[in-house]
C-alpha positions as CSV (number, residue, x, y, z in Angstrom):
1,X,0.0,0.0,0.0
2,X,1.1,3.8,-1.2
3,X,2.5,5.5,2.2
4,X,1.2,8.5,0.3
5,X,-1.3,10.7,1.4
6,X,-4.7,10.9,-1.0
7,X,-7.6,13.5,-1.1
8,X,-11.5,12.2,-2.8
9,X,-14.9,13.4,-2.8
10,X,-18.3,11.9,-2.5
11,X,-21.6,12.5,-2.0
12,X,-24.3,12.4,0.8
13,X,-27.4,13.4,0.4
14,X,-27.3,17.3,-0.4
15,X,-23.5,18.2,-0.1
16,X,-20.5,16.6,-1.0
17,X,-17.3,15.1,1.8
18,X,-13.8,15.9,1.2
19,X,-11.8,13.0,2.3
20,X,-8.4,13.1,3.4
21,X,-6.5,9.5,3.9
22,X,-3.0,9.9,5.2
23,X,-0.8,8.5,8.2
24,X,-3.0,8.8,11.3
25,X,-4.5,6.9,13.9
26,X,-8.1,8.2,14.2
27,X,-10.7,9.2,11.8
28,X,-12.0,12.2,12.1
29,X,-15.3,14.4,10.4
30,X,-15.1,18.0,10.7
31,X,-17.5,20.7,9.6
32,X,-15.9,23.8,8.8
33,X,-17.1,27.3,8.7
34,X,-18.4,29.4,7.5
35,X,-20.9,27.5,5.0
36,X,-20.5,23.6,6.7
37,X,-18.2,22.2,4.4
38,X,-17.7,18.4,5.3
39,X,-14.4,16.6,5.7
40,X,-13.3,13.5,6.6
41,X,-9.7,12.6,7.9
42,X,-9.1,9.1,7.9
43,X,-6.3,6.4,7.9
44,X,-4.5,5.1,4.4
45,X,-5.7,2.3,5.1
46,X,-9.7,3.5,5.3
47,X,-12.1,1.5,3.2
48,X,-14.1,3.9,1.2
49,X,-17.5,2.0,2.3
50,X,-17.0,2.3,5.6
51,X,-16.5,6.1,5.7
52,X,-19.7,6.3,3.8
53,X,-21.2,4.9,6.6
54,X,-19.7,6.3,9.0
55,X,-20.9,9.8,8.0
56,X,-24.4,8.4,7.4
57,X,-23.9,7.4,11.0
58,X,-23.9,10.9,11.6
59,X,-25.9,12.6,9.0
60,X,-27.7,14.1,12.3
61,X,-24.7,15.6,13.9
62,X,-23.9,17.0,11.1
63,X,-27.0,18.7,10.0
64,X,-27.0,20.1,13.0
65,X,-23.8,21.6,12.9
66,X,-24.6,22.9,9.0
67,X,-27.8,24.4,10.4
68,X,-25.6,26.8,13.2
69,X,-23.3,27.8,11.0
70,X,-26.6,29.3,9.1
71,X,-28.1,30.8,11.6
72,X,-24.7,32.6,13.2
73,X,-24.5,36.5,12.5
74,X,-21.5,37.5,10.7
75,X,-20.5,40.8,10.1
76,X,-20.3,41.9,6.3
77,X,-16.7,42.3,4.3
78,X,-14.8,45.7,6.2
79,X,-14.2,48.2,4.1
80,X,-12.6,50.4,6.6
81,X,-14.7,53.6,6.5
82,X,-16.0,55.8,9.1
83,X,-19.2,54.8,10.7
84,X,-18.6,50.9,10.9
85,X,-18.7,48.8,13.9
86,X,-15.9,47.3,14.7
87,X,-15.1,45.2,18.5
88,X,-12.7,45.3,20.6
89,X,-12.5,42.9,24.1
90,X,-16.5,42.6,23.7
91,X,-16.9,46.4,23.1
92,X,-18.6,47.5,19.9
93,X,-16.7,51.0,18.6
94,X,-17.6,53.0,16.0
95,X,-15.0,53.2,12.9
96,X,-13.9,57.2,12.3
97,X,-11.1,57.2,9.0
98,X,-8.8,59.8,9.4
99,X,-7.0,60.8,6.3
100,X,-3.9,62.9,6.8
101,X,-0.4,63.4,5.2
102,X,1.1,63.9,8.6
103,X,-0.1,61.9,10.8
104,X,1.0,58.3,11.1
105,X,-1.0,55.5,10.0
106,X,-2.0,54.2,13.2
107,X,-5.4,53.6,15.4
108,X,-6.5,55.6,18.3
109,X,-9.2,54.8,20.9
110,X,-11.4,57.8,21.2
111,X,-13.6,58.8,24.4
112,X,-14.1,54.7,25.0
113,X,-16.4,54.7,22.0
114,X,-14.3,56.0,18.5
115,X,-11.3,54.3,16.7
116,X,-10.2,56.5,14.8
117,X,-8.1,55.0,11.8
118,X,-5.6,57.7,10.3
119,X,-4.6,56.6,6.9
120,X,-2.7,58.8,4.2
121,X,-5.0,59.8,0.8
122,X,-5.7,56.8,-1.2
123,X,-4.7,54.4,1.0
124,X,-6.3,51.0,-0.1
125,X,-8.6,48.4,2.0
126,X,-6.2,45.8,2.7
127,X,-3.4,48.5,3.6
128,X,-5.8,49.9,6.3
129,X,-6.6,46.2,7.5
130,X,-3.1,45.6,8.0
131,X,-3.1,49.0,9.8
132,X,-6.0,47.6,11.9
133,X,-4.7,44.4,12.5
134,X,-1.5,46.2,14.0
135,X,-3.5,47.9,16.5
136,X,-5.1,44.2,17.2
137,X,-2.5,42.9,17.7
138,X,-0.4,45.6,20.2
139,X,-3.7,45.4,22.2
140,X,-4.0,41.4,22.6
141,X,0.0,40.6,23.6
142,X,-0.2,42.1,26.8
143,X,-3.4,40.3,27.7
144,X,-1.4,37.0,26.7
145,X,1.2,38.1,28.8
146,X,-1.0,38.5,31.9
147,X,-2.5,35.3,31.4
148,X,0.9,33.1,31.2
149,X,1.7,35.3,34.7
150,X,-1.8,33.8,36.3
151,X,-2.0,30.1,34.4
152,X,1.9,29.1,34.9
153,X,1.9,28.7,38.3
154,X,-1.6,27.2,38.5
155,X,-1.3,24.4,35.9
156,X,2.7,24.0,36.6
157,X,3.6,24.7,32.6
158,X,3.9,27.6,30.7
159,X,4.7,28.2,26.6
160,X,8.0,28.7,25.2
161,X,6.1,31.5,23.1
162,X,2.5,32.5,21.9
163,X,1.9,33.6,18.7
164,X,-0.9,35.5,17.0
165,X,-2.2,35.3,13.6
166,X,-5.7,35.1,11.3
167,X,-6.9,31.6,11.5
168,X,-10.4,30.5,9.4
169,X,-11.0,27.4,11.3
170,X,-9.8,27.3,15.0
171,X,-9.5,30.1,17.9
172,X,-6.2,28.2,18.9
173,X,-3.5,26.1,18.2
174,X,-1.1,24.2,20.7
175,X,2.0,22.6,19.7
176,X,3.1,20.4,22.5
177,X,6.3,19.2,21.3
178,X,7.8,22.9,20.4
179,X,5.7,24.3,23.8
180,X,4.1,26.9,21.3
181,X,0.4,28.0,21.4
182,X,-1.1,29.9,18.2
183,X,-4.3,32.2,18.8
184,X,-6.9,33.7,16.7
185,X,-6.0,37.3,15.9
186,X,-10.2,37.4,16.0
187,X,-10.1,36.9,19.9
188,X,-9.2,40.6,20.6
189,X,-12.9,40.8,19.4
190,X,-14.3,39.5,22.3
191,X,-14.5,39.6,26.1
192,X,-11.6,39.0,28.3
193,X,-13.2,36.0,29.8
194,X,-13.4,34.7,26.9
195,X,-9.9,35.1,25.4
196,X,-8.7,33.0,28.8
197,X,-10.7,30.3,28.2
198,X,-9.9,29.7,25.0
199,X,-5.8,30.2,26.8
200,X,-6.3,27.8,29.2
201,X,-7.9,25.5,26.6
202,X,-4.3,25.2,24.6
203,X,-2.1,25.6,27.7
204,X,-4.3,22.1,29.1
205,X,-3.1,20.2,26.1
206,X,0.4,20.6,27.1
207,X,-1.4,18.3,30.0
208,X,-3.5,16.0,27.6
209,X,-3.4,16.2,23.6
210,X,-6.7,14.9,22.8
211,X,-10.6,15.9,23.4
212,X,-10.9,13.1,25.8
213,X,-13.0,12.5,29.3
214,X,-9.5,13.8,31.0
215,X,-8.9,17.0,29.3
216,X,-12.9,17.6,30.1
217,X,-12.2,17.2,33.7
218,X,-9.2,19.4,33.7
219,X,-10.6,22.0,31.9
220,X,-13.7,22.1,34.5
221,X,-11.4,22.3,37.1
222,X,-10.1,25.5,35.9
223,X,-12.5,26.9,33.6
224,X,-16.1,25.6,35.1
225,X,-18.3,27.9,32.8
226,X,-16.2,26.1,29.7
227,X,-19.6,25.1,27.8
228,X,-21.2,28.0,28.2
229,X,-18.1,30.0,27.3
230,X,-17.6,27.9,24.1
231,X,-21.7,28.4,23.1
232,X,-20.8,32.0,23.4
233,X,-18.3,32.0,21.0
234,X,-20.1,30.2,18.1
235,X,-22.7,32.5,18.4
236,X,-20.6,35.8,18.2
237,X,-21.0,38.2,15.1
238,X,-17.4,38.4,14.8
239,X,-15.5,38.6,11.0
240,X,-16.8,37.8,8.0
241,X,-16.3,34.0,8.6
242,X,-16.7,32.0,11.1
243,X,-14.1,31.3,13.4
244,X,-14.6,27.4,14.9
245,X,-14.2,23.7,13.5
246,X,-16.6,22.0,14.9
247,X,-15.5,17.9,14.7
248,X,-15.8,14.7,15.8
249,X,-13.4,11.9,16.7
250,X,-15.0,8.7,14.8
């Protein structure tokens, strides 16, 4: 048998499953935001029946999860001019565009309800998104840095590093064996409380990798409101996709 990985497609009922064979333990059916696209990660040696099945096991489940995804709110494509809303730690703020020749391009919080955007003449959308994102991103590191100073000493394990970038499909990533957790640069969109579940979430799989009855357990220990925290999130109007895999280990 071919040790190489292999991507097909078929068909259930009303929408098609990607399927992803390569060299894993586990299969595994995700349904990814923001429309419910349906994948299947499974092992090279997966017979293509039996992963039918399995996902007609759980045509339910999965409808389910299609049907939130359509009835989440989602903010429409930023264009970056005055009078949009735009969030920051679970406060809405109106958008006020600045343009100036002298001023640098940079993002100001005004009177705990304006951010004002100053941007030279002309400037393009994506230039004042990356403007934006700047700002995001100064505001969200010293939050991270707070939270390593609380959760080190409580769990008994900190990161090498934490890192912050754009993700489509998870709010965070850990890498146990390089001790480096990834967040959503969308989580500066929402409430503090929230942002430190979601920490505590990575930092616990430095404890225990998988989803599993343990890693539950530890993360009601620490974070007790963890289910309501995570319905929360999936129903935030956040960026113009959704930000959360939702999957299931087969």
């Amino acid at each position: 048998m071919s040790n190489l990985n292999t991507s097909t497609t078929f068909k259930v009922q009303n929408f098609n499953v990607h399927v992803d064979k390569k060299n894993i333990k586990g299969t595994y059916l995700n349904v990814l935001p923001p429309y419910g696209k349906v994948r299947l990660s499974a092992p090279l040696h997966a017979n293509d029946d039996e992963l039918k099945y399995f996902v007609l096991e759980k045509l339910e489940w999965i409808n389910w999860q299609r049907r939130k995804f359509d009835q989440v709110e989602r903010q429409s494509p930023r264009e970056y001019v005055s009078g949009e809303d735009h969030y920051l730690f679970g406060h809405r703020y109106r958008l006020r565009l600045m343009v100036s020749t002298t001023q640098t391009p940079r993002v100001v919080i005004e009177n705990n309800s304006f951010l004002q955007l100053y941007a030279r003449p002309n400037t393009s959308i994506k230039r004042k998104e990356t403007i934006m994102h700047s700002f995001y991103r100064a505001q969200l590191y010293p939050r991270i840095t707070k939270l390593i100073q609380k959760w080190h000493p409580i769990i008994g394990i900190a990161p090498n590093e934490v890192l912050i970038k754009k993700m489509k499909t998870r709010w965070g990533v850990c890498m146990r064996k390089k001790k480096r957790i990834w967040l959503n640069l969308e989580l500066v969109k929402v409430p503090p409380h929230l942002i430190e579940y979601i920490f505590v979430h990575e930092m616990l799989h430095f404890i225990e990798k998988r989803h599993n009855a343990r890693f539950h357990a530890l993360l009601t220990q620490h974070i007790p409101q963890w289910k309501a925290y995570a319905e929360i999130l999936d129903q935030l109007p956040l960026g113009y996709f959704k930000w959360k895999d939702s999957y299931l280990n087969l």
